[in-house]
C-alpha positions in Angstrom: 0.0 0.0 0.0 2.9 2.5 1.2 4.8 1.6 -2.5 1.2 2.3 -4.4 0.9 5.6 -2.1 4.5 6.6 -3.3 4.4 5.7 -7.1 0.9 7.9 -6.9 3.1 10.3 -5.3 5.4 10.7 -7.7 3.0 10.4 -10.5 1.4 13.7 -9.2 4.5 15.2 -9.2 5.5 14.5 -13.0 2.3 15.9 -14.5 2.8 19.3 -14.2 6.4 18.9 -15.4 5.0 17.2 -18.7 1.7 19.0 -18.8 2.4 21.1 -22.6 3.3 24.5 -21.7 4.5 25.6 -25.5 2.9 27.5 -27.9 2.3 26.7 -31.1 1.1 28.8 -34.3 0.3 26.9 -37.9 0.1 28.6 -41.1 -2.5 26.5 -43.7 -1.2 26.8 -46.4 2.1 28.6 -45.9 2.1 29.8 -49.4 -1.0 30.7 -50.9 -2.2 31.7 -54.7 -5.8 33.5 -53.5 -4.7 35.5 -50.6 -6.6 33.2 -48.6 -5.1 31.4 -45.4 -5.9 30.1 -41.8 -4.1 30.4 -38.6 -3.8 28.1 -35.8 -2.8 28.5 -32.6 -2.4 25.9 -29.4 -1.4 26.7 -25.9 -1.9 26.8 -22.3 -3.4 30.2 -22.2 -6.9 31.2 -22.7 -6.8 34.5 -24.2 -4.8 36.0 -27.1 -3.5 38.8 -29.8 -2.1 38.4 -33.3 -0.3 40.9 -34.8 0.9 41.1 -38.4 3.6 42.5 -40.0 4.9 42.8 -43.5 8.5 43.7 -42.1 10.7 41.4 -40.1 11.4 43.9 -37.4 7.2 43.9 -36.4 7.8 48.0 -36.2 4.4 48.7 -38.0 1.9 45.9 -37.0 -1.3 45.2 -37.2 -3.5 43.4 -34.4 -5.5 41.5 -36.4 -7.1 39.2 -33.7 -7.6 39.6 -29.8 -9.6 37.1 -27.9 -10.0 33.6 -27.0 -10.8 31.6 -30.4 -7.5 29.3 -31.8 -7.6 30.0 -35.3 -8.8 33.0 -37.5 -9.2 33.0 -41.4 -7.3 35.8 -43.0 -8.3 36.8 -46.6 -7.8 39.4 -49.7 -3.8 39.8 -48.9 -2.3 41.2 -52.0 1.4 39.5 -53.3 3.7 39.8 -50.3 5.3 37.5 -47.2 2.9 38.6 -44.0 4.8 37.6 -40.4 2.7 36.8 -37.8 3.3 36.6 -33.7 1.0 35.4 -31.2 0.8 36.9 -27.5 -0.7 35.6 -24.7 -2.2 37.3 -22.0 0.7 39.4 -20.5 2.0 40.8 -23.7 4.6 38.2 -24.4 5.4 36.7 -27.2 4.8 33.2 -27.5 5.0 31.9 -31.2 6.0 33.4 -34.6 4.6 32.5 -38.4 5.0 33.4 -41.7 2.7 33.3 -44.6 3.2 34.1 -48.4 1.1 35.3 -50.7 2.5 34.9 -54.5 -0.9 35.2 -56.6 -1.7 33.2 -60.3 0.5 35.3 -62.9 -2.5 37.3 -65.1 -1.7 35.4 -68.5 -2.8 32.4 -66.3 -5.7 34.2 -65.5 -6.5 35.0 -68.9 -5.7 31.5 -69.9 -8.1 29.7 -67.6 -10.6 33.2 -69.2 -10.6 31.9 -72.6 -10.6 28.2 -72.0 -14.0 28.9 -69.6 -15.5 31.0 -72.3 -14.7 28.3 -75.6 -16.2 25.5 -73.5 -19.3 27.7 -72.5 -19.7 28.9 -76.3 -19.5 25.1 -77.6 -21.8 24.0 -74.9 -24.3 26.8 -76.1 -24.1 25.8 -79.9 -24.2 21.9 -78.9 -27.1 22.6 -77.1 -29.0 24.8 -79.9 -28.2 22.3 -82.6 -29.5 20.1 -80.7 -32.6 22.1 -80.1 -33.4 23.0 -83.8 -32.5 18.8 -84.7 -35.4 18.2 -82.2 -37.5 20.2 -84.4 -36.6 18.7 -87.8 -37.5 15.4 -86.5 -40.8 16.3 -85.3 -41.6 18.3 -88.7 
């Protein structure tokens, strides 16, 4: 009983020494075409900010969250690598990020355009033919 008492004991002792105390902060994806991307946070704290930054030295940020959610969808970033640090409830920084934004080229753009617009013209004509063929037949 005393060696169950002392291995319970010890056990109570350990947990708070492996309990996760680290932050963590996940950009998904890390490099995006749309401008579009999520961040994710975990941690032993409740409440949080995230600033932004376009500059390494996070002179001229931006808050862009503050609360107690663990992720927050960012969207309509023009070209451009955006750093991101999360704080926890004193002010202190407790994880850094980085997302980049590198957008289709516009010839793509006007690529994907034209092939949209030649399969929407032939499914119109395929579609009338098909129409005025109906008629012929019931003529």
């Amino acid at each position: 009983m005393a060696s169950v008492r002392v291995s319970m004991l010890v056990l109570m002792c350990l947990l708070p020494l492996t309990a996760p105390t680290d932050w963590a902060l996940d950009v998904s994806p890390a490099s995006s075409s749309d401008g579009v991307f999520r961040l994710h946070w975990e941690g032993p704290g409740n409440t949080v900010s995230l600033e932004e930054s376009t500059q390494g030295d996070f002179e001229h940020l931006l808050t862009v969250y503050a609360g107690d959610d663990r992720a927050v969808l960012i969207s309509g970033k023009a070209d451009g690598v955006y750093r991101y640090r999360l704080l926890d409830e004193g002010r202190n920084v407790v994880a850094n990020a980085t997302a980049t934004v590198v957008h289709h080229p516009l010839a793509r753009a006007w690529a994907f355009f034209s092939i949209g617009l030649l399969v929407f013209l032939a499914t119109v004509w395929v579609v009338a033919r098909g129409a005025r063929g109906d008629d012929e037949v019931k003529s």
